[in-house]
BAFI-3210 file (N, C-alpha, C; in Angstrom, 3 decimals, decimal comma, padded with zeros to 6 digits):
// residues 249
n [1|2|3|4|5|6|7|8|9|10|11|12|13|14|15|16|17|18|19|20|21|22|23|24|25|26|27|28|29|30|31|32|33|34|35|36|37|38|39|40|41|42|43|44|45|46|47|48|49|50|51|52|53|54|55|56|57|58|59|60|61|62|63|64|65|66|67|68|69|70|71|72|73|74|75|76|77|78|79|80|81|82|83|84|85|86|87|88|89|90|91|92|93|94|95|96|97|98|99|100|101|102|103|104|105|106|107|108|109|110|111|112|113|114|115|116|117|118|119|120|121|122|123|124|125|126|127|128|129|130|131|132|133|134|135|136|137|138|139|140|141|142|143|144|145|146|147|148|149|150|151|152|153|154|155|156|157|158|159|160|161|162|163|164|165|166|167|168|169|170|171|172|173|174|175|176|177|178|179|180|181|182|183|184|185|186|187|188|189|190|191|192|193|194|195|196|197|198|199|200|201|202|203|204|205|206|207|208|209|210|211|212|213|214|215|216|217|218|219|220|221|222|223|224|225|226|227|228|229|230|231|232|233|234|235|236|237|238|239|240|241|242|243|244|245|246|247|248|249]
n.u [000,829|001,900|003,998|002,723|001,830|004,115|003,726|001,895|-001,281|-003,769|-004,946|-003,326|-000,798|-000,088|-000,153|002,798|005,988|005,833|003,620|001,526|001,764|000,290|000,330|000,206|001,050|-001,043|-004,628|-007,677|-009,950|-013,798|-016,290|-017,032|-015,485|-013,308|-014,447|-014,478|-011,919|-011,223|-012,807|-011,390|-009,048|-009,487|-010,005|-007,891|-006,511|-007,825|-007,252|-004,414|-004,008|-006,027|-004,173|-001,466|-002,636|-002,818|-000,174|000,946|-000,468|000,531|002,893|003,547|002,733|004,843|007,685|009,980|008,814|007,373|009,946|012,073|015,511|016,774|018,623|019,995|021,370|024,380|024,804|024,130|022,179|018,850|016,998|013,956|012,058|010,973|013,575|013,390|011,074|010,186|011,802|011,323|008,227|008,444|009,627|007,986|006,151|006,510|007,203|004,721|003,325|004,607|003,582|001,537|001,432|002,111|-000,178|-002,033|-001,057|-001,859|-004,519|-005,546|-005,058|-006,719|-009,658|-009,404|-009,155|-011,529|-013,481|-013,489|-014,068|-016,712|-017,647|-017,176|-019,057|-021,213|-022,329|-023,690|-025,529|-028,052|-030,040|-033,130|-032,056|-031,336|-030,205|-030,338|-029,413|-028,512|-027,671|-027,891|-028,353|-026,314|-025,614|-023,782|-020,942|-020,839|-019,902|-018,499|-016,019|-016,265|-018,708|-019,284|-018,814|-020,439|-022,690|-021,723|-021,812|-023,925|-026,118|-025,095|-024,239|-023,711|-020,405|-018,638|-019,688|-019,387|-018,869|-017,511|-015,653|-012,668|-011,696|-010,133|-008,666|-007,274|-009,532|-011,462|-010,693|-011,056|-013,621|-015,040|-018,152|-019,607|-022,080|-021,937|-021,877|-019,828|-019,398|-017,954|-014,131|-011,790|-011,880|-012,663|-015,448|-018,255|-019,568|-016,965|-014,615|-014,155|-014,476|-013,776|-012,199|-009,494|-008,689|-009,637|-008,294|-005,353|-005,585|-005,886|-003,290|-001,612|-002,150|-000,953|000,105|-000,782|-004,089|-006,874|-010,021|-012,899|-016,202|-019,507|-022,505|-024,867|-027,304|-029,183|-028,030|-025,486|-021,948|-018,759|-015,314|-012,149|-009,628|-006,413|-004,745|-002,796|000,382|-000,388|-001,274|-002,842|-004,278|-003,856|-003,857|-006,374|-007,946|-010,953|-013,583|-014,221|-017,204|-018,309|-020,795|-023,189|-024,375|-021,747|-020,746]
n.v [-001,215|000,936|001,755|001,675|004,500|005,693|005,454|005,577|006,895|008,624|011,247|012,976|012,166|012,352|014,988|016,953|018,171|021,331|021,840|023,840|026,081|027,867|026,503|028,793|032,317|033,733|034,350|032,734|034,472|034,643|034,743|032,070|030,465|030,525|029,990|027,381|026,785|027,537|025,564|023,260|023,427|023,621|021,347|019,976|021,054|020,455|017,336|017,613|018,531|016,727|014,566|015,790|015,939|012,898|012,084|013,827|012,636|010,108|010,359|011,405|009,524|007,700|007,137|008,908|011,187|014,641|016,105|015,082|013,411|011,721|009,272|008,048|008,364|007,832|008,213|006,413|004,761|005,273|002,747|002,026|002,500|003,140|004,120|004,544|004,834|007,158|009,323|009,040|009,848|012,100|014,041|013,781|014,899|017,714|018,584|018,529|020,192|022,821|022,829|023,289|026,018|027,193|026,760|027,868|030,288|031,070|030,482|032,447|034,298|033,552|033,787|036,776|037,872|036,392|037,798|040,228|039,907|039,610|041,652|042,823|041,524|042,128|040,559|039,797|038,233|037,927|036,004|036,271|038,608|042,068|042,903|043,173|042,917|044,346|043,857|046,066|048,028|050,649|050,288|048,479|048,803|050,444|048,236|046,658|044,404|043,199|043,115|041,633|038,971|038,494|037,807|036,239|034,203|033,823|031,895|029,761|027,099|026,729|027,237|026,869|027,078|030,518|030,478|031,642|034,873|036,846|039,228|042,109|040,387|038,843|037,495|038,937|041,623|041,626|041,621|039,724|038,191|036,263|033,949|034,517|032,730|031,552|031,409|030,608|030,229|031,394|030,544|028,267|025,496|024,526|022,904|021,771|019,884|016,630|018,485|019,647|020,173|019,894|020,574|023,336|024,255|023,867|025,271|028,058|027,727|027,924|031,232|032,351|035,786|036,832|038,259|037,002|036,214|035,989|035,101|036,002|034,913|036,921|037,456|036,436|038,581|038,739|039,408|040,308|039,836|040,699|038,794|038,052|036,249|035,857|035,561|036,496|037,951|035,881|032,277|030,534|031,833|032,681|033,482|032,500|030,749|027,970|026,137|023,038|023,622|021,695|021,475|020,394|018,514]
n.w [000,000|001,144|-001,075|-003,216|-003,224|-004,707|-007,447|-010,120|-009,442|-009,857|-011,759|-011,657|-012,222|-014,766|-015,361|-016,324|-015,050|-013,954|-015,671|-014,803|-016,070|-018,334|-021,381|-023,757|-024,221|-024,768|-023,973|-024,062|-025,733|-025,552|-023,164|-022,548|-023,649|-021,963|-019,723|-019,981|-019,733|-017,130|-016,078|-016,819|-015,448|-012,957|-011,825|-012,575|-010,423|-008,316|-008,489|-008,106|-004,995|-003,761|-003,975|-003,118|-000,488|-000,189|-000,038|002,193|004,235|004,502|004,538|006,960|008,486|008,684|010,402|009,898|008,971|007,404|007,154|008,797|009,432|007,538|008,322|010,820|014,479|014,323|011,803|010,077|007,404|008,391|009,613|010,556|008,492|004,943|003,448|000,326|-000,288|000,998|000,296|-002,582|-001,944|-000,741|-002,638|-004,893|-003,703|-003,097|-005,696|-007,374|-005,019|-006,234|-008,756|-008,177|-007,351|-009,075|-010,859|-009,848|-009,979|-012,811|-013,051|-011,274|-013,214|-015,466|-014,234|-014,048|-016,844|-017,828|-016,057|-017,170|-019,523|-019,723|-018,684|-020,939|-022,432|-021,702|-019,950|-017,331|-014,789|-012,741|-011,287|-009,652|-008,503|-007,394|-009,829|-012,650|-015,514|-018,895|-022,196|-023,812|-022,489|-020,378|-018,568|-017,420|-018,319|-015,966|-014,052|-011,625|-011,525|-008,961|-008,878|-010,447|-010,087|-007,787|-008,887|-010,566|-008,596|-007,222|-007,510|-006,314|-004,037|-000,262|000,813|002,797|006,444|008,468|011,867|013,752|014,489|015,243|017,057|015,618|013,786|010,556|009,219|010,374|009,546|007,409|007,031|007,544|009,156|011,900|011,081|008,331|005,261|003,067|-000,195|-002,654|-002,337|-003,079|-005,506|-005,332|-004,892|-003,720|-005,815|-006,372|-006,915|-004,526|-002,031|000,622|004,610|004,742|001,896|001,545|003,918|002,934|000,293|001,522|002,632|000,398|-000,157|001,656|002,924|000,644|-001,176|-001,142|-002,920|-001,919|-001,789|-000,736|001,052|002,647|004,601|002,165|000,705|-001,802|-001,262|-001,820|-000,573|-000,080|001,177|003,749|004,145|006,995|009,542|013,003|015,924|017,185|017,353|014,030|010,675|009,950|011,986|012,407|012,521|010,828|009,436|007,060|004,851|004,749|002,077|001,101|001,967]
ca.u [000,000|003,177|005,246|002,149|001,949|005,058|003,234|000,812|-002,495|-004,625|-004,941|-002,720|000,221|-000,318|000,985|004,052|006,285|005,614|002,119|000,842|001,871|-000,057|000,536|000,642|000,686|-002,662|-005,896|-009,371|-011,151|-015,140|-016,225|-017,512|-014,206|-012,611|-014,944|-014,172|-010,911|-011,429|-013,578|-010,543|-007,921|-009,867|-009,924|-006,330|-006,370|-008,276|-006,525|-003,499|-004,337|-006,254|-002,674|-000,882|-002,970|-002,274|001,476|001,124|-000,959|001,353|004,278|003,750|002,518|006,450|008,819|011,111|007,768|007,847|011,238|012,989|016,561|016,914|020,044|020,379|022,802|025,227|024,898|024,358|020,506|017,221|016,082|012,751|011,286|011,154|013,740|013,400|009,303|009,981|012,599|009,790|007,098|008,781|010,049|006,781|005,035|007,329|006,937|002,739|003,254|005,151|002,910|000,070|001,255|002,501|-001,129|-002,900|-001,111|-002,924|-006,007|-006,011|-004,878|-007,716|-010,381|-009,059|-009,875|-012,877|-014,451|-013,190|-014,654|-018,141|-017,823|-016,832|-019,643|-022,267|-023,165|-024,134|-026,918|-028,467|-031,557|-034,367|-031,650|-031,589|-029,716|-030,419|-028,044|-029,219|-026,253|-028,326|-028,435|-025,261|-024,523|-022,991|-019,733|-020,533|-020,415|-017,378|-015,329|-016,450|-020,515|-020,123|-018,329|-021,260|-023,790|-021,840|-021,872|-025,297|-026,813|-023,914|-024,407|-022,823|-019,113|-018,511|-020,201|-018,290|-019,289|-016,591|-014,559|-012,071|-011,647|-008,357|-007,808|-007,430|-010,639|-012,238|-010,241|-011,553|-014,722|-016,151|-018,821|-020,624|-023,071|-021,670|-021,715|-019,086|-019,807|-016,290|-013,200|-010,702|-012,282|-013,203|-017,023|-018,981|-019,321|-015,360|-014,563|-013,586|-014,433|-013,119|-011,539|-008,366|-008,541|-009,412|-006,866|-003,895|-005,603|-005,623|-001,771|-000,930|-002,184|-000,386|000,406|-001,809|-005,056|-007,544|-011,203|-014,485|-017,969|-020,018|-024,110|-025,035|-028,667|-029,710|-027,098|-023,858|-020,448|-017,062|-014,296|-010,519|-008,914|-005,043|-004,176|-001,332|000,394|-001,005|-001,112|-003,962|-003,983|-003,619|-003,602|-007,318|-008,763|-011,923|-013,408|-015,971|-017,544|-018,676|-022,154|-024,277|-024,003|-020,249|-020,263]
ca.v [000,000|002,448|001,602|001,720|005,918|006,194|005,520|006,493|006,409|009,571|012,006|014,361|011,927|012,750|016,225|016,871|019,278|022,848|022,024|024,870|027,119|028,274|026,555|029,797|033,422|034,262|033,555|032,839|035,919|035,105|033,945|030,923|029,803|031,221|029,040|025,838|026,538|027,427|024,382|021,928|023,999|023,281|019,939|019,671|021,564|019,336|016,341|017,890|018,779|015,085|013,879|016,304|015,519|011,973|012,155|014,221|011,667|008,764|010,750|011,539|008,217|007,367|007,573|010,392|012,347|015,151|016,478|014,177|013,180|010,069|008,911|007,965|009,540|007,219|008,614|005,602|004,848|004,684|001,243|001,805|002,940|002,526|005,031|005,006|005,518|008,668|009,951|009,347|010,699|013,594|014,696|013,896|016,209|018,970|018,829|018,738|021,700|023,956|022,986|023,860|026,917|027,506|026,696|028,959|031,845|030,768|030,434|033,949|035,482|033,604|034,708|038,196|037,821|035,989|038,974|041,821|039,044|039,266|042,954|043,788|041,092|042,205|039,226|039,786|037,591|037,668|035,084|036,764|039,550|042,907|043,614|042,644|043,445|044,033|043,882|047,325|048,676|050,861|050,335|047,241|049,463|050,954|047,332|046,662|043,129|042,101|042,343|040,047|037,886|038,409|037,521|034,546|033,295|034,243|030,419|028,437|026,658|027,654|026,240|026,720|028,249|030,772|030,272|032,118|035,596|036,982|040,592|042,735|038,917|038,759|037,059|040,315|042,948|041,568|041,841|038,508|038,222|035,478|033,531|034,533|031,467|031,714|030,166|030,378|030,833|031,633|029,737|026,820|026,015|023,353|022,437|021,751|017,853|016,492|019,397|019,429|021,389|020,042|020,928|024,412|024,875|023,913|026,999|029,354|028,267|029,070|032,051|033,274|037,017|037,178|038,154|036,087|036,952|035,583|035,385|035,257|035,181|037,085|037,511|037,001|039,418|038,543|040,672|040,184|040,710|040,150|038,149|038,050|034,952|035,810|035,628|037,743|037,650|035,001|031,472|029,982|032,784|033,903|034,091|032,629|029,409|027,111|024,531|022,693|023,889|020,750|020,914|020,487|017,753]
ca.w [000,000|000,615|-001,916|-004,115|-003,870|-005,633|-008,782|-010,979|-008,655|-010,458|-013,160|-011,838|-012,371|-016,303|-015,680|-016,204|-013,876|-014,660|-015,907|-014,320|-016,772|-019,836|-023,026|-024,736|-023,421|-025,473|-023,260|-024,450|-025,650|-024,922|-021,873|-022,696|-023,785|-020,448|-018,348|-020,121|-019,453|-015,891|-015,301|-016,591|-014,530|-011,398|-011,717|-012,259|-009,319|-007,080|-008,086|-007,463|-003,705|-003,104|-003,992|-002,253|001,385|000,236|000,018|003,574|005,204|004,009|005,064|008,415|009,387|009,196|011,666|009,251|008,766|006,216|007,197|009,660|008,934|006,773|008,688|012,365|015,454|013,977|010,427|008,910|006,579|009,179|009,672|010,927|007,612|003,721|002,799|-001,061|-000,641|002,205|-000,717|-003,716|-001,618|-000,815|-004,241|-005,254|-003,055|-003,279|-007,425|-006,646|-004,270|-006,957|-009,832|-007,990|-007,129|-010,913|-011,355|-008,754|-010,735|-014,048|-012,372|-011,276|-014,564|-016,197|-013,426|-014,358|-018,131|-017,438|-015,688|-018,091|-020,864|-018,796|-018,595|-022,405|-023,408|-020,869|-019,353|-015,965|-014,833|-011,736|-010,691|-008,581|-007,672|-007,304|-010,406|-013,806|-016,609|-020,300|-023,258|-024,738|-020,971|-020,600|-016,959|-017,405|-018,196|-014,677|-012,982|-010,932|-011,494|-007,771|-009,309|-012,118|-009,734|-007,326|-009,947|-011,001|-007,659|-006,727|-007,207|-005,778|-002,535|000,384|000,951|004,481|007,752|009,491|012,964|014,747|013,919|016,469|016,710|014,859|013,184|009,384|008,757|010,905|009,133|005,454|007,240|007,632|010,581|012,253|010,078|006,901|003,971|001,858|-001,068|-002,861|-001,660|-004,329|-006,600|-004,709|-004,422|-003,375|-006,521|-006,918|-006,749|-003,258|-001,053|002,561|005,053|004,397|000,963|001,942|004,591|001,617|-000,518|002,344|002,924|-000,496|-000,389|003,278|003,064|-000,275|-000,983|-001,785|-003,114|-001,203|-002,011|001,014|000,991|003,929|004,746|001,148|-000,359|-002,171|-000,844|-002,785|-000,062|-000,276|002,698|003,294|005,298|007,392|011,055|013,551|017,413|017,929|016,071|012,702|009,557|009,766|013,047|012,298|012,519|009,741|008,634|005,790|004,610|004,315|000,789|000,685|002,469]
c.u [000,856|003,097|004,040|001,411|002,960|004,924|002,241|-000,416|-003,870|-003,938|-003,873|-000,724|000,805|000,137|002,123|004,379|006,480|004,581|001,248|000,980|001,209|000,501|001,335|-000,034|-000,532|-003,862|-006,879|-009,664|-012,556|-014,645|-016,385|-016,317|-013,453|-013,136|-014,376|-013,187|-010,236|-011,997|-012,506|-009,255|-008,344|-010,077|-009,166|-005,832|-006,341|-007,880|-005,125|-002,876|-005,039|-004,948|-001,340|-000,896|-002,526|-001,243|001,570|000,977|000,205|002,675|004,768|003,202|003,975|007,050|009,773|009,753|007,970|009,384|012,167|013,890|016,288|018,146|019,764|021,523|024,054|026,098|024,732|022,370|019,533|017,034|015,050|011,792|011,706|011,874|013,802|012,042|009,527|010,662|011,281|008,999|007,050|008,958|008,650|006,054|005,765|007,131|005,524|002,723|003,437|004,202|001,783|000,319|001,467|000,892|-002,460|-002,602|-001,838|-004,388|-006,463|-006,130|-006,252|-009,133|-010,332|-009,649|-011,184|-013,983|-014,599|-013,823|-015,951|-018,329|-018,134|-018,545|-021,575|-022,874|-023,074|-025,594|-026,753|-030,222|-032,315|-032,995|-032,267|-031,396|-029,453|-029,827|-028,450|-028,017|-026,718|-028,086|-026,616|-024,277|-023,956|-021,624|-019,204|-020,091|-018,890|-016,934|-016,246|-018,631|-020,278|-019,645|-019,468|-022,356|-023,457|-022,044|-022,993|-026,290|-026,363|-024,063|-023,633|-021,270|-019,060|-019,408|-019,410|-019,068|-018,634|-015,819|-014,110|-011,646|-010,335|-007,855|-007,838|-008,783|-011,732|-011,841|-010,805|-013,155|-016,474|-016,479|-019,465|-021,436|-022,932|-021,447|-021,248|-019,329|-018,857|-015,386|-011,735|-010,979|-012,974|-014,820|-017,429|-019,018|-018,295|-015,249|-013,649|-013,301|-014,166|-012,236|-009,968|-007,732|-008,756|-008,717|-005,448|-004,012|-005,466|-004,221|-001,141|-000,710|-001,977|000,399|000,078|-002,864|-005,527|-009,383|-012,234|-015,373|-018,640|-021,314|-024,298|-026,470|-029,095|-029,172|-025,921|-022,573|-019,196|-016,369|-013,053|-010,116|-007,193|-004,445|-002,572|-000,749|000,278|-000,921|-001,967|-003,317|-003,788|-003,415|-004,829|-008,154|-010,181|-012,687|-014,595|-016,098|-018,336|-020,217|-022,417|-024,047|-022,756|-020,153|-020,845]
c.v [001,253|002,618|001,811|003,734|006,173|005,514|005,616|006,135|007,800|010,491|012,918|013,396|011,962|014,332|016,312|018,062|020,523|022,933|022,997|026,236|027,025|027,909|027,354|031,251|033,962|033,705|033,632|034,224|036,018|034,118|032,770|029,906|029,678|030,137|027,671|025,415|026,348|026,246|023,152|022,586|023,910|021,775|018,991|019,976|020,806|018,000|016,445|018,122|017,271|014,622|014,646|015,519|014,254|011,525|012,449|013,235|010,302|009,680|010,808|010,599|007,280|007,978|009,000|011,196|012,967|015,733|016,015|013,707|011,646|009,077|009,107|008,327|009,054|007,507|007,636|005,209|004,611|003,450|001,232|002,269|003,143|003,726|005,698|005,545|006,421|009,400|010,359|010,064|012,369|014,282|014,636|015,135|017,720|019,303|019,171|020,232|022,645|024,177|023,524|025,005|028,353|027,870|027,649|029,961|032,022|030,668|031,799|034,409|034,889|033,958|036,363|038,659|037,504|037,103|040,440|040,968|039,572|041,070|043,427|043,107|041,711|040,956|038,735|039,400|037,645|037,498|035,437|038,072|040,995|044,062|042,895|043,527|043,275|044,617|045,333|048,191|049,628|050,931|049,277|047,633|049,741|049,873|047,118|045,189|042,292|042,599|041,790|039,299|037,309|037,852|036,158|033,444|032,863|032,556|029,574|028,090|026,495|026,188|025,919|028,124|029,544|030,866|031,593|033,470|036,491|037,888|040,899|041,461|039,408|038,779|038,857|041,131|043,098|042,027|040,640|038,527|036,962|035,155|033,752|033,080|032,132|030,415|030,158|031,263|030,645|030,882|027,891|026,931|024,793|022,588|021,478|019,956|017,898|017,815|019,039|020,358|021,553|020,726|022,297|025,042|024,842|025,184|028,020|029,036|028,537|030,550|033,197|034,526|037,599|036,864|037,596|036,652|035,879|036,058|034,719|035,910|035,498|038,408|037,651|037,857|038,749|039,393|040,008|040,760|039,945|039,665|037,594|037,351|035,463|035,674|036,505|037,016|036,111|033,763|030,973|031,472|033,573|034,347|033,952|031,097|029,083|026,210|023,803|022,690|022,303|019,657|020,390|019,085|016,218]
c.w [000,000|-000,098|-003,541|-004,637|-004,648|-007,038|-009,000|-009,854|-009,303|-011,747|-012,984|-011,868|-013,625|-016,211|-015,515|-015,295|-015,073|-015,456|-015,619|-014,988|-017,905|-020,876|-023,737|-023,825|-023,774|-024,653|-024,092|-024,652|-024,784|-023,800|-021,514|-023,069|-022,351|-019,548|-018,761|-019,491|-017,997|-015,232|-015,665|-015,519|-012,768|-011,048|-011,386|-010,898|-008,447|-007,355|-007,603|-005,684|-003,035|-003,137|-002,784|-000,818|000,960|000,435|001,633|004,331|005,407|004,878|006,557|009,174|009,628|009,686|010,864|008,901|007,314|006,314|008,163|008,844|008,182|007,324|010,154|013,481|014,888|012,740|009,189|008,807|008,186|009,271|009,990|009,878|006,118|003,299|001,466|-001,537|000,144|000,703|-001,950|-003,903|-001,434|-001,680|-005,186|-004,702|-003,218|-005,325|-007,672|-006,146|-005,373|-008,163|-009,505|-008,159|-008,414|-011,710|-010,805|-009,520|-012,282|-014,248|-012,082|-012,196|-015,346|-015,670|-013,995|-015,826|-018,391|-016,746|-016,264|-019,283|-020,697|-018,805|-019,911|-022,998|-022,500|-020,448|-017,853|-015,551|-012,884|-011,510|-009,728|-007,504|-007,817|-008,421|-011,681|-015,130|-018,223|-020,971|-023,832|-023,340|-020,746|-019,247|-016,462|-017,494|-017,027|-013,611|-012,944|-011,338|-010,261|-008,131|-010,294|-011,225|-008,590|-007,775|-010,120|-009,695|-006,721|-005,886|-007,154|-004,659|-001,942|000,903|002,013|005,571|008,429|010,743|014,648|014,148|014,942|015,678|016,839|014,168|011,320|008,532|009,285|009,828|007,414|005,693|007,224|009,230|010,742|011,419|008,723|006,205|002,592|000,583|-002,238|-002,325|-002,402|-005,312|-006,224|-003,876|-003,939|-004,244|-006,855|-006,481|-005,682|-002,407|000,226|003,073|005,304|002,870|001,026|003,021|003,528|000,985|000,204|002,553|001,716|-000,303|000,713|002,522|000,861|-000,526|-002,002|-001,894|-002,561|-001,675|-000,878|000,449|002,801|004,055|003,550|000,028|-000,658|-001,709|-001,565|-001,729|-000,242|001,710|002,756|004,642|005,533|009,082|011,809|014,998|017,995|016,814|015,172|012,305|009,233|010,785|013,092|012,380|011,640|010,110|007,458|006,088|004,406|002,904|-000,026|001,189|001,609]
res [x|x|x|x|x|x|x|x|x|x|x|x|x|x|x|x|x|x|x|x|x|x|x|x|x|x|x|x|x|x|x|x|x|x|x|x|x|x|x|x|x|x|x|x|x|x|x|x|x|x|x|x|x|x|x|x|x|x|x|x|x|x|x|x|x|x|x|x|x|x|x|x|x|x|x|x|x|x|x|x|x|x|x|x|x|x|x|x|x|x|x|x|x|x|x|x|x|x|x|x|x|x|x|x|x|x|x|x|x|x|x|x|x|x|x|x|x|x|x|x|x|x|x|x|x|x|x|x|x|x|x|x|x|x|x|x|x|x|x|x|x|x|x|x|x|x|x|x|x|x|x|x|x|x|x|x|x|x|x|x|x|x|x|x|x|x|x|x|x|x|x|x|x|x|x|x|x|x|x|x|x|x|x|x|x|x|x|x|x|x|x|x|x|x|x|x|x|x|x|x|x|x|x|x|x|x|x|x|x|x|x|x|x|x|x|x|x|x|x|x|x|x|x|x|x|x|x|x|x|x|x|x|x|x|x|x|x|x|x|x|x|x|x|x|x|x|x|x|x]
***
């Protein structure tokens, strides 16, 4: 069962290293292109991160962990553990880690296009909201990046609870409160394959001491805020505590 992570076990062992980069520097024009592209780049994503935690899990159930010496007081190999699968696993996960994060920056830039696409083409939809968007209508020019992103996120079901937010913390200062349901969190929705709160603690540690964009439904309304996971006087990076909406689970 080790010895059987250090080969092929999912899709994301078909990328190669440095996969996370763009093809070609030219993105999609419409939007409809943009999403396709967004919907296979999250995929890659989330197998990349199931593999990841499983490399972790596997790792630190041995005695050398993720960074324990490979060599004993003596200096000579470990004996209490498979040192060519700790080696594997590790170089594995460390190649995983980078591509993701190769791939997190590709993810943004096409988010970025994707909402100036949505802007140029007018196609801001919102279902029983407050704010309906017509391509002849000319205040679709006036609409900000974080309302089309509001719109698109309008009829997504909610990711996680926040239950808890501790005052001057990160999570406070972006301006998340009690009872808010975020319903993505940098791109990660309920929707997204294998949701969990390990899989959203990995994206919040990418993205330590950069911000990251939220969509939170709170009482009925949509809000777009930025949140910038980082260390601060109190615990972890946001000072806030969830849990998986219902539907996530």
């Amino acid at each position: 069962f080790v010895l059987g992570l250090c080969v092929c076990m999912s899709a994301v062992d078909a990328i190669p290293s440095g996969s996370g980069e763009a093809a070609s520097s030219e993105l999609p024009k419409s939007s409809a292109e943009l999403k396709i592209v967004l919907k296979e780049m999250m995929v890659r994503k989330g197998a990349m991160e199931d593999k990841i935690a499983m490399l972790t899990e596997v790792l630190e159930s041995t005695p050398a962990g993720l960074n324990g010496p490979l060599v004993d007081r003596e200096g000579f190999p470990r004996a209490d553990c498979d040192l060519w699968m700790v080696r594997s696993n590790r170089g594995e996960r460390v190649r995983l880690i980078n591509d993701h994060k190769q791939l997190m920056k590709e993810i943004d830039k096409h988010l970025e296009a994707l909402h100036a696409a949505q802007r140029a083409e007018g196609l801001v939809q919102v279902q029983n909201g407050s704010v309906v968007v017509d391509a002849n209508d000319p205040r679709p020019k006036e609409l900000t990046q974080k309302d089309h992103l509001a719109a698109e996120c309008q009829q997504l079901p909610g990711l996680v609870k926040v239950e808890m937010v501790t005052a001057q913390s990160p999570a406070s200062i972006a301006g998340l409160i009690a009872d808010d349901e975020i319903v993505s969190l940098h791109g990660v929705t309920a929707e997204s394959s294998n949701v969990s709160l390990a899989r959203i603690a990995e994206t919040v540690k990418d993205h330590i001491g950069k911000k990251m964009q939220l969509v939170v439904r709170r009482a009925g309304k949509m809000h777009v805020l930025e949140l910038t996971p980082k260390h601060w006087h109190g615990p972890g990076v946001l000072g806030c505590k969830i849990v998986l909406c219902s539907s996530s689970k």
